[in-house]
N, C-alpha and C positions, 0 to 999 in steps of 0.2 A: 033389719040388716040389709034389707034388698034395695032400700033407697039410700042407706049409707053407699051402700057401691056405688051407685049410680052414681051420686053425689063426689065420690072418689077419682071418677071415671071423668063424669062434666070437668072437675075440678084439673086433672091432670093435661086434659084437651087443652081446655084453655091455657093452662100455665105453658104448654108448649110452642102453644100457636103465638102467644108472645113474644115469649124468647127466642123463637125461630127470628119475627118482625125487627125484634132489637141486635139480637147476637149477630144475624146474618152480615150488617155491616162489621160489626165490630173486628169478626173473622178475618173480613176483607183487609181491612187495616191494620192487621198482624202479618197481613199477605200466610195466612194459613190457609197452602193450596195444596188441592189435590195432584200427585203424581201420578202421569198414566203410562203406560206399561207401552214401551216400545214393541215389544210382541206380541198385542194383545191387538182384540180386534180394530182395524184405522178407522170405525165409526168414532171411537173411543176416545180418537186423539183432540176429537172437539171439547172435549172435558175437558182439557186441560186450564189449570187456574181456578177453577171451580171452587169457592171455599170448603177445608173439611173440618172436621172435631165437633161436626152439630152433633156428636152423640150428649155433650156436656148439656145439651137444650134436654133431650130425653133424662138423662139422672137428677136432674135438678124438679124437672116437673114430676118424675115420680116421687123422690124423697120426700118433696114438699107439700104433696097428697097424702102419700103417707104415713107423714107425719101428724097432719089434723086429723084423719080420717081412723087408719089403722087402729087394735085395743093396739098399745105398749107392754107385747109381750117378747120373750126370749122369740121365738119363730119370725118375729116383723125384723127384731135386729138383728140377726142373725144372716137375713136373705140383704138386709142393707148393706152387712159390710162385705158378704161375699162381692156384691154388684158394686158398691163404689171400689171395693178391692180392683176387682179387674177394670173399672172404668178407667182408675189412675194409672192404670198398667197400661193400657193401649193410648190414655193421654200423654205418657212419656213418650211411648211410642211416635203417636202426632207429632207431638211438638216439636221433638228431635228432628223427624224429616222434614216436616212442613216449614217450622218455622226458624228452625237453627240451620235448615237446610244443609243437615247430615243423614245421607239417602238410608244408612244401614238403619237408623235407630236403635232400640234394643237389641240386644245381641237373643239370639234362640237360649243362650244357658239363663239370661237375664230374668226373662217373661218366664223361664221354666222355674227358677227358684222360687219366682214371686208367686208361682200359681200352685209350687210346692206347699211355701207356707201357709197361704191362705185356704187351700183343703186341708189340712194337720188341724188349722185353727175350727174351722169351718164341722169337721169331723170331730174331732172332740167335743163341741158347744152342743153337735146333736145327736150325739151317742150319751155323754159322761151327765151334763146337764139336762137337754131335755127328754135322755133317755128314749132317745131312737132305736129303733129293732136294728140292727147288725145282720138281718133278716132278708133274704132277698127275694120280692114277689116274683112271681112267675103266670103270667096272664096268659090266659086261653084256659092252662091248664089247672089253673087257682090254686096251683102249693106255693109254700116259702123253703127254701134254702139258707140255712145260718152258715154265714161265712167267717164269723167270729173274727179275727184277726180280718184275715184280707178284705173285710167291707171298706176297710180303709184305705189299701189300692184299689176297689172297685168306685168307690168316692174319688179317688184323683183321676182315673182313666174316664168317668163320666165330666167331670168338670174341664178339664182339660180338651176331651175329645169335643165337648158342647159347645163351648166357645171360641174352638177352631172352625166347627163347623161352621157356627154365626158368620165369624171370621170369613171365610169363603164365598158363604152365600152372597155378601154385598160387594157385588159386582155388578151389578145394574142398579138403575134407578128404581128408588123404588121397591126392588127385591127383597130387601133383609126387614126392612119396615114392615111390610105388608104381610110377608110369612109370620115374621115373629107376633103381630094383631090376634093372627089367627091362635097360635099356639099357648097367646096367653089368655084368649078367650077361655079354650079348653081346660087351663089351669084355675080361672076362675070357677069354671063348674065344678071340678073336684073338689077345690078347698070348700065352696059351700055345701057337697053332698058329706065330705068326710067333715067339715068342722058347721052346722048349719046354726048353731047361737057363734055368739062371740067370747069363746074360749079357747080354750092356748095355744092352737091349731089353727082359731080365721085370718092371722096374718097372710095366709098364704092366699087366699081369697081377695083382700084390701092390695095386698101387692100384685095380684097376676093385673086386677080389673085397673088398677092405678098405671102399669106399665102397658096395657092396652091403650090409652089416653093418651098415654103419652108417644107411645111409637104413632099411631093415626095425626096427632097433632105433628109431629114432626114431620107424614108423611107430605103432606102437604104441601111442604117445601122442597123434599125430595123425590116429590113424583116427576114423570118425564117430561121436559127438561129441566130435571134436578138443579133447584139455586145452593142446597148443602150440601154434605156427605157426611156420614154421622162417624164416619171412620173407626179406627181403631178403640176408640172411648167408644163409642155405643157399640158394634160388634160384639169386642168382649163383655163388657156390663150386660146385655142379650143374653148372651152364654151363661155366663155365670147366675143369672138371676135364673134363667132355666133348667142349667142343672141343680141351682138350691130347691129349687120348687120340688124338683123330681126326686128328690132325696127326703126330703121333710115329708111328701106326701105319701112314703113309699111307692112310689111308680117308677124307678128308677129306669126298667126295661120299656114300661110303655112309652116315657120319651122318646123311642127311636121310633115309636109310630106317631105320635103326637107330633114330633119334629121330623118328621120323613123329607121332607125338601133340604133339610140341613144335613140328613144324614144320606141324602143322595149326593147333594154337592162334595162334601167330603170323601164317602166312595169310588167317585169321577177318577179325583183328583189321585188316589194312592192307587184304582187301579191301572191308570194312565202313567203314573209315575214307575210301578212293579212291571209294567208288561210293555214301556222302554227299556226299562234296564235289562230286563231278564231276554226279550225279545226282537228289540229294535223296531218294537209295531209300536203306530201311538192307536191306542181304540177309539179314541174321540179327535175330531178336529182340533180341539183345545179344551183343555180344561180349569177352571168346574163347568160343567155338564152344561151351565146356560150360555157359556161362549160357545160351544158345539151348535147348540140350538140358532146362534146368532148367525156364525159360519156358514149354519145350513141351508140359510137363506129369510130366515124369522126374522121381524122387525124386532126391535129392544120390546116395545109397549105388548108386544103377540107374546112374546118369553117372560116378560113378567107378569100379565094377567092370567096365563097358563098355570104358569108355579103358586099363585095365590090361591087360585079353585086347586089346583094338587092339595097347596095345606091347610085350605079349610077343611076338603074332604079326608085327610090325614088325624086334623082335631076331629073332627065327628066320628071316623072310624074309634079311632081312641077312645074317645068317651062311652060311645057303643063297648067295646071290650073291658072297660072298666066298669059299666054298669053292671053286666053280666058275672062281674068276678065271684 
């Protein structure tokens, strides 16, 4: 099984590092560019034009891995369609701004149906089908809480909450790629301690190792100075594939340490957003949390090699707490 992975892993690198090579025109020739944020830090405004939507380079090389590599079990297809679910969600997204250059995109009620449905679908396949605990772990202290009914809002407030957070994180070069490596490292070690032959449970192993490959082969094009942006398609495809992980493996809570950089950026953001409205103070320079850092005088490359030793040592904590469960 250990050089299937590997094998998963090679396989997914390269198919990335490809389509980065081929797509990256192709992008340009759609004029699918990045918009940057008149309020946002004026380093930033040298992005501008930058091609985005390279997350379609990441879903293609993981599926494709995936697909040779992974058994074909309910857990492999299950974490596929949650991830192509959200990828095509934030590619309408793309597309809409980038390329039809209509700034709003989807509409918040839009992305929220679709991310509606897709937990309901996503929650039933791993409750009713492959009889997933409704069970909820609780690390440090090693009990479970049965939620019975509400595991099912607990499943959308994770899925939802994960792939805004992804969402946030990529804001710098580089940043969501490099985090996200880390965290599916950590996801590959679980799926081989809890599933260690290949049965009906290694999906989640063949997939974290497959989406490690492929976000690093992508990084490469988006390290600083980023040639892509893997945009709203890869963001939420990140998310979504993270919180399927965390739900399949039962780890649900340890995701907030595993993803600790993703659940700081999003913390940034609502308590900057709560202690405007409520106070008229902003707490950060700007937020998520690595524009403050930018503000603060940190070069881009200092803030995102920072935030990647944060999420390694975030995965290895994690995995540390899960060993001991």
């Amino acid at each position: 099984m250990t050089m299937q992975l590997l094998y998963t892993f090679i396989t997914a690198l390269v198919i990335s590092l490809i389509l980065g090579k081929i797509g990256i025109p192709m992008l340009r020739s759609l004029h699918a560019q990045q918009s940057i944020r008149e309020e946002g830090p004026k380093a930033h405004l040298s992005k501008a034009g930058t091609p985005t939507m390279g997350g379609i380079f990441i879903l293609l090389a993981l599926i494709v891995s995936v697909l040779i590599f992974s058994p074909w079990n309910t857990s492999t297809w299950v974490l596929i369609f949650l991830t192509i679910g959200h990828g095509l969600l934030g590619f309408s997204d793309d597309f809409i701004k980038s390329v039809k250059k209509r700034n709003l995109g989807l509409t918040a009620k839009q992305k929220l149906l679709g991310q509606i449905i897709m937990s309901a679908i996503f929650c039933y396949i791993a409750t009713e089908v492959m009889t997933v605990s409704t069970a909820l772990w609780i690390p440090i202290v090693n009990t479970t809480v049965d939620l019975g009914f509400f595991y099912y809002v607990l499943v959308f407030i994770i899925i939802v909450g994960t792939t805004n957070a992804v969402n946030l994180t990529d804001g710098l070069d580089g940043l969501a790629a490099g985090t996200s490596a880390a965290a599916a490292i950590a996801y590959t070690v679980i799926g081989m301690i809890l599933y260690p032959e290949n049965g009906a449970g290694a999906g989640v192993s063949f997939f974290s190792i497959a989406l490690c490959g492929a976000v690093l082969g992508f990084l490469y094009y988006n390290s600083n100075p980023a040639k892509v942006f893997m945009g709203d398609t890869g963001s939420l495809a990140l998310g979504g594939a993270f919180a399927g992980m965390a739900i399949l493996t039962k780890t649900e809570l340890l995701l907030i340490l595993i993803g600790g950089v993703f659940v700081m950026e999003a913390l940034s953001v609502i308590i900057q957003v709560v202690s405007f409205k409520t106070r008229g103070v902003r707490v950060f320079k700007m937020s998520p949390i690595h524009h403050h850092f930018e503000l603060s005088g940190w070069s881009e490359q200092k803030v995102v090699v920072r935030f990647w030793l944060a999420s390694c040592l975030c995965a290895v904590l994690g995995l540390l707490v899960f060993a001991i469960r």
